[in-house]
C-alpha positions as CSV (number, residue, x, y, z in Angstrom):
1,X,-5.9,2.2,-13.2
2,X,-5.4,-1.7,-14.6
3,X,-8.0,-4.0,-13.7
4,X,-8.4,-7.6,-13.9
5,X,-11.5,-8.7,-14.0
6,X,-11.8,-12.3,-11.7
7,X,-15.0,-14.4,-11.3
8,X,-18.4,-13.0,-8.8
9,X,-16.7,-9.5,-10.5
10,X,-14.3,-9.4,-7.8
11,X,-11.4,-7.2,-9.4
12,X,-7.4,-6.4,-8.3
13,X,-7.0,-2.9,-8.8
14,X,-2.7,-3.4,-8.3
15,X,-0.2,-5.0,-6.5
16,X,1.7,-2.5,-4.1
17,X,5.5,-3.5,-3.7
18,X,6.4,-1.5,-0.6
19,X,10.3,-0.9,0.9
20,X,12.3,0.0,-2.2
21,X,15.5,2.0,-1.0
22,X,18.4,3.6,-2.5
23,X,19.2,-0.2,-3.2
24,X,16.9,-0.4,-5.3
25,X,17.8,-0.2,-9.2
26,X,15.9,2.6,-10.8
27,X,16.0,0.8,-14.3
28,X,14.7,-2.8,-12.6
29,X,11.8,-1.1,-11.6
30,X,11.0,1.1,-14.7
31,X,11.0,-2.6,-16.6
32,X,9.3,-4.2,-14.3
33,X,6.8,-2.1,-14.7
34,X,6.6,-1.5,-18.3
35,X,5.9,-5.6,-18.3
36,X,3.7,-5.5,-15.5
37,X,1.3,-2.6,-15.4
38,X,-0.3,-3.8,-12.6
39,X,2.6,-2.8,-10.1
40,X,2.3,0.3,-7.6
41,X,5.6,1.0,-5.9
42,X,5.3,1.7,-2.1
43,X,8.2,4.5,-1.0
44,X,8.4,4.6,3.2
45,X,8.5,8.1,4.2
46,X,10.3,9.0,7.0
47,X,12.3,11.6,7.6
48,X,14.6,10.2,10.4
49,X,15.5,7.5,8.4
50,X,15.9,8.2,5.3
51,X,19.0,6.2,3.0
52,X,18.5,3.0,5.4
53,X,17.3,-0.3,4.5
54,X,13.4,0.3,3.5
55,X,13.6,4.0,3.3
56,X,15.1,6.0,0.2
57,X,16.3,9.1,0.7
58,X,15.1,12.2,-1.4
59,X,17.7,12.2,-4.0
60,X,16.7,8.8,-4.9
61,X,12.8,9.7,-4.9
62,X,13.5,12.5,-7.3
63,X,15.6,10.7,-9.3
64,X,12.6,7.7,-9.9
65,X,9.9,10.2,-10.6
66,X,12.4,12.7,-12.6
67,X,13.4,9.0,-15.1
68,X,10.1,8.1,-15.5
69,X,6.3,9.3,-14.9
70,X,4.5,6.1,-16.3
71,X,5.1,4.5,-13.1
72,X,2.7,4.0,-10.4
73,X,4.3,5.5,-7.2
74,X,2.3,6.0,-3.5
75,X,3.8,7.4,-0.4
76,X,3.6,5.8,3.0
77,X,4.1,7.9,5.8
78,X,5.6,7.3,9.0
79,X,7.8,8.5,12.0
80,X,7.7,12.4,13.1
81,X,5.9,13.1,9.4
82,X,2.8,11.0,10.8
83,X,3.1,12.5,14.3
84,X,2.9,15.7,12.9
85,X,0.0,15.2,10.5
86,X,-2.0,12.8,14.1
87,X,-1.4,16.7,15.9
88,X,-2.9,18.7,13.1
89,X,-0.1,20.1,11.1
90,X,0.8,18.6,7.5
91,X,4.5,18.5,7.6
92,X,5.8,21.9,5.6
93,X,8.6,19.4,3.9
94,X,6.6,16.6,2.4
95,X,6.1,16.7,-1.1
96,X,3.0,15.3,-2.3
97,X,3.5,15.6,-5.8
98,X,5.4,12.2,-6.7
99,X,2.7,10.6,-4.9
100,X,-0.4,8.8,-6.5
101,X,-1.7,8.0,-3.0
102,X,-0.7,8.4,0.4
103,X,-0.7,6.2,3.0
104,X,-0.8,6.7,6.9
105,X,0.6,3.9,8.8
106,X,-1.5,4.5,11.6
107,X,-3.0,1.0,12.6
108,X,-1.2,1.3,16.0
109,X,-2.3,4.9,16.7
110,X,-6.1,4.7,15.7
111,X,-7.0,4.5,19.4
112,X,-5.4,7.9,20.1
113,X,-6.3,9.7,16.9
114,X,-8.8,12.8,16.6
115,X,-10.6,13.2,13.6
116,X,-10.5,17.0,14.0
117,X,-6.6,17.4,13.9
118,X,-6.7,15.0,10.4
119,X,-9.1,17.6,8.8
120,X,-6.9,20.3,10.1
121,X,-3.6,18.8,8.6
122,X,-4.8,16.5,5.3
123,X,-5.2,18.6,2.0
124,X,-8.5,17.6,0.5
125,X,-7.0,17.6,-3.5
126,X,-4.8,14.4,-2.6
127,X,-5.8,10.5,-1.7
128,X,-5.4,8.8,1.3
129,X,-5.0,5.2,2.5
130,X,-5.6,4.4,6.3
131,X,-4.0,1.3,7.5
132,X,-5.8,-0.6,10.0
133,X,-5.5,-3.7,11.8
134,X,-6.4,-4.5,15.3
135,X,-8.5,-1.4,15.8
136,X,-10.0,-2.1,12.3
137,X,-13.5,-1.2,13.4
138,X,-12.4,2.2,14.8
139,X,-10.1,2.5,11.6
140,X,-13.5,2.2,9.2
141,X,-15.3,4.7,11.3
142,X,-12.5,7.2,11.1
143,X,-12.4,6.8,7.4
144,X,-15.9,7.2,6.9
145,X,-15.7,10.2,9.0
146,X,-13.1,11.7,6.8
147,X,-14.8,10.5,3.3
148,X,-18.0,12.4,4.4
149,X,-16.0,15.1,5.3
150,X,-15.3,15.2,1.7
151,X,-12.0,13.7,1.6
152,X,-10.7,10.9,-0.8
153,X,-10.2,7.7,1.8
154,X,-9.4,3.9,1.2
155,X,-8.6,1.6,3.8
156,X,-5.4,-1.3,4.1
157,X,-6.0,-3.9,6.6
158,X,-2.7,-4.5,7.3
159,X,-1.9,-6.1,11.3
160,X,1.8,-7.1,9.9
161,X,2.9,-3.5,9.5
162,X,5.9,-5.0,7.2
163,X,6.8,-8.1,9.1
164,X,5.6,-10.6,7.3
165,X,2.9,-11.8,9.2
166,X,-0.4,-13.0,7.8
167,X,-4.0,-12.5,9.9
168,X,-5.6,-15.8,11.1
169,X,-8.7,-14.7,9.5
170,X,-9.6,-11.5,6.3
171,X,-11.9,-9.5,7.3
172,X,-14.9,-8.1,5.7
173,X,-15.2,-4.3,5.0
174,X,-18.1,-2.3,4.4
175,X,-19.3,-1.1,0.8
176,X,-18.6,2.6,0.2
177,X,-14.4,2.5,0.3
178,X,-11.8,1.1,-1.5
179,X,-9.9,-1.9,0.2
180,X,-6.5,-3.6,0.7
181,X,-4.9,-6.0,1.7
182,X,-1.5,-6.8,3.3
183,X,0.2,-9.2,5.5
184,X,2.6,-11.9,5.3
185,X,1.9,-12.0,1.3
186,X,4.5,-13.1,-0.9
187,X,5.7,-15.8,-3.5
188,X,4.8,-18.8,-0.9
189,X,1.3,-18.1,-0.2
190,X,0.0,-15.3,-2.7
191,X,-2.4,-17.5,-4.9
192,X,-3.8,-19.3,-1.8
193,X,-4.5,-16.2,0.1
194,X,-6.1,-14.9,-3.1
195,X,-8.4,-17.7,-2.8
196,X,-9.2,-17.0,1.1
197,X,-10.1,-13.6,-0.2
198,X,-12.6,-14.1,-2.7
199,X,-15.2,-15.4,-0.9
200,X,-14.2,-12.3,1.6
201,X,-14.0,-10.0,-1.1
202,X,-17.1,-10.7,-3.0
203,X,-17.7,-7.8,-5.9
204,X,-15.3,-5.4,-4.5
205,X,-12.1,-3.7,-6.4
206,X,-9.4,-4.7,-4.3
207,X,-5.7,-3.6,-3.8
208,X,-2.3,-5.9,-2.0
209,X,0.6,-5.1,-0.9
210,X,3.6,-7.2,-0.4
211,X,6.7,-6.0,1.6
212,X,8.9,-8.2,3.8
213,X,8.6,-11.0,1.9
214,X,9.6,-10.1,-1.8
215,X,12.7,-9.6,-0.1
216,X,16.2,-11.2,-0.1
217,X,16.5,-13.8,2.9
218,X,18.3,-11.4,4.6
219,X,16.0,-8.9,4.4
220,X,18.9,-6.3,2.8
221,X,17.2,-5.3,-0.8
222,X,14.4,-6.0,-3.0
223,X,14.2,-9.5,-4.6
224,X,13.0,-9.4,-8.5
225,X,13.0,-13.0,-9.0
226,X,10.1,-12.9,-5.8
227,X,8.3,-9.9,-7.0
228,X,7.8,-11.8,-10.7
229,X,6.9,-15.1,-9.3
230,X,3.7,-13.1,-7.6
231,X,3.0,-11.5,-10.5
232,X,3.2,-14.9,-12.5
233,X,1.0,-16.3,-9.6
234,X,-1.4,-13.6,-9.7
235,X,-2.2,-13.9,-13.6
236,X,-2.0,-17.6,-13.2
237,X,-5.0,-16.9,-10.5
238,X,-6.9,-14.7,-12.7
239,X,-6.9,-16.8,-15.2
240,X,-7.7,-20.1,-13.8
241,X,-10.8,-18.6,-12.0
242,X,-12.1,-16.9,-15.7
243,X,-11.8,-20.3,-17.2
């Protein structure tokens, strides 16, 4: 992984761009991240709606990981997929392979879910991101659970779930996982929440993750322009605090 190093040690391990669609230009993002290495692409992954706005279909997926495998790609699942996997069974049609990492966007369900059926359904030889929010204390418990079950566990504290909302407050996570961070980040704010994190943070390796807001206004496709200003912001952060 690339690493920037930031003062107290605190480190960014990547910035996750998550809702590119069949919208999306294959070739944008291939450049994009050729110039910034730092940049993990976030694919939704549901199987209902696949080809609308936020969700690319399959063709589309195969056709990003088949033009280039330099890129950093992780898989968010939602909808029946996630359903499936919260009742024990790892859905038979989800490829895993394109995948650095996947994500379960589970912040709402934590409440409800039972660690037994995610040891039933997750295969142990693939990485896994929880997102919490509300229920965060319940969401580091069950990922603990899972880690000592052997598993390979991160966390997202995330209470937006893609709307571009931003918590009152970061919270503070225990040493032992990896964290990251989403919510209402974007161009506007990006290098100011950075700075409300570091304190937070402390010596930690740290991920983000953008979504509604490196968006158009309307919300229709992916915005460039707004995904390079938050890169420029981010090295302009990092370097400013090694100075």
């Amino acid at each position: 992984m690339f690493f920037l190093q930031l003062h107290f040690t605190m480190k960014i391990e990547c910035l996750t761009i998550t809702g590119v669609d069949n919208q999306t230009p294959i070739e944008d993002i291939i450049s994009l991240s050729e110039e910034f290495p730092l940049l993990e692409w976030g694919i939704l992954l549901s199987p209902k709606s696949f080809g609308k706005i936020y969700y690319p279909d399959l063709q589309w997926i195969e056709k990003l990981t088949s033009t280039s495998s330099s890129i950093s790609i992780s898989g968010h699942v939602c909808g029946i997929w996630l359903h499936d996997i919260l009742q024990g069974r790892f859905p038979g049609e989800l490829n895993t392979l394109p995948f650095g990492r996947l994500q379960l966007n589970l912040a709402k369900y934590i409440p409800q879910v039972r660690i037994q059926n995610l040891k039933k359904s997750l295969p142990r030889n693939r990485s896994f991101i929880l997102q919490v929010g509300e229920y965060y204390l319940e969401g580091i418990t069950l990922a603990n659970e899972l880690h000592d079950a052997g598993y390979t566990v991160a966390i997202l504290y995330d209470i937006s779930g893609g709307a571009g909302i931003s918590p009152s407050e970061w919270k503070s996570f225990p040493e032992g996982l990896p964290v990251g961070y989403a919510g209402g980040l974007g161009p506007d704010n990006l290098e100011s929440e950075l700075t409300k994190l570091r304190p937070i943070v402390g010596n930690r390796s740290i991920w983000i993750n953008m979504q509604a807001k490196i968006r158009t206004n309307y919300k229709r496709s992916i915005d460039f322009g707004k995904i390079k200003s938050c890169t420029h912001q981010f090295l302009s952060f990092t370097k400013n605090i090694l100075i």
